[in-house]
C-alpha positions as a printed NumPy array, in Angstrom:
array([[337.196,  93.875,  14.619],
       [338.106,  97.495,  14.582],
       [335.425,  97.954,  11.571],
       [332.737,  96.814,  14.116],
       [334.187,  99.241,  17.097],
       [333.505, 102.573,  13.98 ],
       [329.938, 100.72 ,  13.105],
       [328.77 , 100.776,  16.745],
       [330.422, 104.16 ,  17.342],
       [328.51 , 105.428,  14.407],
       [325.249, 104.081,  15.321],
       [325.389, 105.494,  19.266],
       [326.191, 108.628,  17.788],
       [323.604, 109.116,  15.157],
       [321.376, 108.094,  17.973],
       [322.492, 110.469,  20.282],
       [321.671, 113.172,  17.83 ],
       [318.298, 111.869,  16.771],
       [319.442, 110.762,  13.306],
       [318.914, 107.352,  11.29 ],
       [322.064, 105.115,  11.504],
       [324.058, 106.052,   8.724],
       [326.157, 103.17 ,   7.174],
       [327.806, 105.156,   4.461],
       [330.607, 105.855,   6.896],
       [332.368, 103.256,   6.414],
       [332.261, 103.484,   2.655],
       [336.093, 103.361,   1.167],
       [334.979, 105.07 ,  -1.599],
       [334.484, 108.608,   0.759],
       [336.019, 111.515,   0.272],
       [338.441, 113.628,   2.804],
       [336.312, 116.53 ,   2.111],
       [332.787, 114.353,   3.374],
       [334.931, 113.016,   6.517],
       [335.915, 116.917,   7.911],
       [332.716, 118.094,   6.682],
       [330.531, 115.386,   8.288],
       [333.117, 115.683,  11.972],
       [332.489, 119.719,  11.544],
       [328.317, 119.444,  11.317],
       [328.489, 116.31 ,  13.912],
       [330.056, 118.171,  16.57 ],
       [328.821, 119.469,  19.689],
       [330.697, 122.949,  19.257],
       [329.303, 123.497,  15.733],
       [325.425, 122.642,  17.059],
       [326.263, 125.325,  19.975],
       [327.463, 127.97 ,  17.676],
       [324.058, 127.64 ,  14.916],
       [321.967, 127.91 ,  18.573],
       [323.52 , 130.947,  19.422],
       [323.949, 132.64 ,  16.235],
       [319.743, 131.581,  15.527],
       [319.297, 133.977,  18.42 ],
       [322.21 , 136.342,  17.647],
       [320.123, 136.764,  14.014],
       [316.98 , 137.47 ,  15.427],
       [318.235, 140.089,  18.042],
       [319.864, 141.482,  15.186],
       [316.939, 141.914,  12.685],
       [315.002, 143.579,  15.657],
       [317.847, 146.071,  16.247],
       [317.561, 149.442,  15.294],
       [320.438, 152.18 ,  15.811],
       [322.431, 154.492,  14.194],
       [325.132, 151.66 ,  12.548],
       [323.342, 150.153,   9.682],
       [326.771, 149.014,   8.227],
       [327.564, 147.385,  11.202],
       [324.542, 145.463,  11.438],
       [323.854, 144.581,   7.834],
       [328.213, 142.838,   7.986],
       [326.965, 141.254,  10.912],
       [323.877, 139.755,   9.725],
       [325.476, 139.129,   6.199],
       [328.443, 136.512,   8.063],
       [325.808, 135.11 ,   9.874],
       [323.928, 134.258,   6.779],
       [327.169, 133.554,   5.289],
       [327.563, 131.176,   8.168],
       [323.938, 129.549,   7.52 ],
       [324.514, 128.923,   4.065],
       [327.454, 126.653,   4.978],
       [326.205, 124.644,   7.181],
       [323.084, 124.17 ,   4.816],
       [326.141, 123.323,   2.186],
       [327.898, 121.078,   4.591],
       [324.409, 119.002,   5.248],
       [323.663, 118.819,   1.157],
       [326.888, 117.817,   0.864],
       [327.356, 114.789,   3.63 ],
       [323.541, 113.319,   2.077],
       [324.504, 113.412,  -1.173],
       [326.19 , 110.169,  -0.224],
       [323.807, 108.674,   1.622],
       [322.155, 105.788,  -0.669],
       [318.735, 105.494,   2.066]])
């Protein structure tokens, strides 16, 4: 019964977010690393803070001033920060089967 409750969860939520249903949740065979990974990239927090930093980025590139360090450590996290969530999306379909 509870199985059902997670399917149904699953589905309203990949639904919510515009994404196929994704049945490879409740696959025993997953990993801790998919499950924090997967709650990180699903979240609501984690969708706000690629928005802002988008726009963060492109302010950024357009910025000119005197603190070229400053800028190019700011625009190399954000990057940094890209490249993860890029990772954390490879990562979560590599066990999708679809």
């Amino acid at each position: 019964m509870e199985e059902r409750y997670l399917k149904a969860k699953t589905h309203i939520i990949d639904a919510l977010h515009n994404r196929h249903p994704r049945p490879v949740i409740l696959s025993p065979t997953l990993t801790t690393s998919y499950c924090v990974l997967e709650y990180i990239q699903s979240s609501r927090v984690w969708d706000w803070l690629i928005f802002l930093l988008s726009y963060t980025f492109m302010y950024l590139v357009i910025l000119e001033g005197n603190d070229y360090a400053l800028k190019i450590a700011l625009e190399g996290t954000i990057i940094a920060i890209f490249f993860f969530d890029t990772f954390m999306d490879f990562y979560c379909l590599s066990f999708d089967n679809f």
